[in-house]
N, C-alpha and C positions, 0 to 999 in steps of 0.2 A: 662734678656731676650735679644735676640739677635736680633738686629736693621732690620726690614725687606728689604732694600739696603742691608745687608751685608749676609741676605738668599739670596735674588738674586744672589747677587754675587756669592756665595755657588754654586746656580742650574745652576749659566754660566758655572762655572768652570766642574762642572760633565756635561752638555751637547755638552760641545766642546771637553772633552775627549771623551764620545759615541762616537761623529761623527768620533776624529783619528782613535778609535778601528776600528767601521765599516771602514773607510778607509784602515787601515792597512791587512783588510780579502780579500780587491779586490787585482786584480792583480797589478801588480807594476804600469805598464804604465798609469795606471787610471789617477792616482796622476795629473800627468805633464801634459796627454793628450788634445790636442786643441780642441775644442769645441764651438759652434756659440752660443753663449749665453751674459748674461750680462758681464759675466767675462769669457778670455779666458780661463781661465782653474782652475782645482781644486783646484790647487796648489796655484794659486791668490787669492782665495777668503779667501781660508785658511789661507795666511798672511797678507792680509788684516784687518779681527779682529785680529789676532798677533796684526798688528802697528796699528790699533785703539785700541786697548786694553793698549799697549806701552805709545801712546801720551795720552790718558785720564790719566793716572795713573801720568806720568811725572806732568800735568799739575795740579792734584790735589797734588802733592809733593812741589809744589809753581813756576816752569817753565811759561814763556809763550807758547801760542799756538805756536806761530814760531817758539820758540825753542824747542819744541814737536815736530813739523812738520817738523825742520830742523834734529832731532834725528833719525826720522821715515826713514826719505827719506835716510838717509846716509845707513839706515838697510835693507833697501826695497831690493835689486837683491839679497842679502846673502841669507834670510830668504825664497825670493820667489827658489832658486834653490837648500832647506835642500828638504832631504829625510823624510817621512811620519814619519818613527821613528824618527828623530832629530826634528820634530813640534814636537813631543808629551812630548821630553824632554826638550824644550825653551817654551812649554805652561805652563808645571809643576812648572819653574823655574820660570815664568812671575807672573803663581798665589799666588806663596809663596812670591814671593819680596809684590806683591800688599796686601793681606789679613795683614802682616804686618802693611806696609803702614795704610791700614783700621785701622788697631788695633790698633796705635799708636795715631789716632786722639784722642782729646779731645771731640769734638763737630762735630760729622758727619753730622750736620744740620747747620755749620758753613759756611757764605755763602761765594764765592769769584768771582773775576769777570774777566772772560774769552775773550779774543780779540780776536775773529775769524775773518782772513782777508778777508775771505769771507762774512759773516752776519754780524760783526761788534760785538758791547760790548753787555756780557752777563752777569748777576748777578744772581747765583745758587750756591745751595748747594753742599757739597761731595756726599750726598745720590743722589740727582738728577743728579750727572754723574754716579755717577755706576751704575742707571738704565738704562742712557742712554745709557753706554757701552753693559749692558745685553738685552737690547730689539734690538740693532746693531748687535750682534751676533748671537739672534735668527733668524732675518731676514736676516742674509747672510750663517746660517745654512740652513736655508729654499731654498736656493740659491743653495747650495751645494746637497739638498736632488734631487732640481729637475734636475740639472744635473748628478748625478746618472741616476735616469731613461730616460734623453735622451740618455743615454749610455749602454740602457737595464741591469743596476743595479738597486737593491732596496736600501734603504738606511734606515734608522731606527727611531724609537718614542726616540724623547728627548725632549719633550716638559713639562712644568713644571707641569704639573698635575700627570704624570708616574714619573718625581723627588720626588712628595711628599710621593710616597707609597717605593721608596725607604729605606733603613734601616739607609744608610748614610744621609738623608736630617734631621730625627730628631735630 
């Protein structure tokens, strides 16, 4: 049976592709577009989960958070200046190194301890990052939908209850 952390992971991966597809249907300038919001633009937020998705996966590979967060930041203007088709092929790339990653553990409930320089020391499991990374994603999808319609865009259902009637989620 399949570890429920690693369905999640599953339903992150198929909802942050939904949201490039619907991206890839609006007009180009969307992407980049400035906007008065949490995050200046689409494009930010979108690699944003890219390099929290990056740094968690590093840091369950056995890295420190700095050296995650020293990874991230050297990626950070690359990433933020690809075109909506090059996210969609460095998310594909990002899921298959991670699901890996997953698969190779022994023990996904095997805990390790996390030194965020900000909040300090953390003792958690693999599973309990990859949800953290999947509920980060949903709430900076979330981010992305409502910027859409401040930009009189609609944006789409990828929320994990329409993954489960999905054909790929079984």
């Amino acid at each position: 049976m399949t570890h429920p952390a690693l369905k999640m992971y599953d339903y992150h991966v198929w909802a942050n592709g939904v949201i490039i597809d619907r991206l890839k249907e609006l007009p180009e300038d969307i992407y980049h577009k400035g906007i008065q919001s949490g995050f200046s633009s689409i494009s930010k937020v979108l690699s944003h989960i890219y390099l929290t998705d990056y740094a968690w996966f590093d840091i369950i590979s056995g890295k420190s958070m700095n050296e995650a967060m020293t990874s991230t930041d050297q990626l950070r203007e690359e990433v933020e200046t690809k075109s909506i088709e090059e996210m969609k092929k460095i998310f594909l790339d990002l899921s298959e190194r991670n699901k890996a990653l997953l698969n190779s553990q022994e023990d996904i409930e095997r805990l390790m301890e996390v030194d965020n320089p900000y909040a300090g020391l953390l003792e958690t499991s693999i599973s309990e990052s990859v949800l953290h990374v999947v509920t980060h994603g949903s709430y900076h999808r979330g981010n992305i939908a409502t910027m859409l319609r401040q930009m009189g865009h609609t944006s789409v259902m990828q929320d994990y209850g329409l993954y489960l009637f999905m054909p790929q989620s079984s």
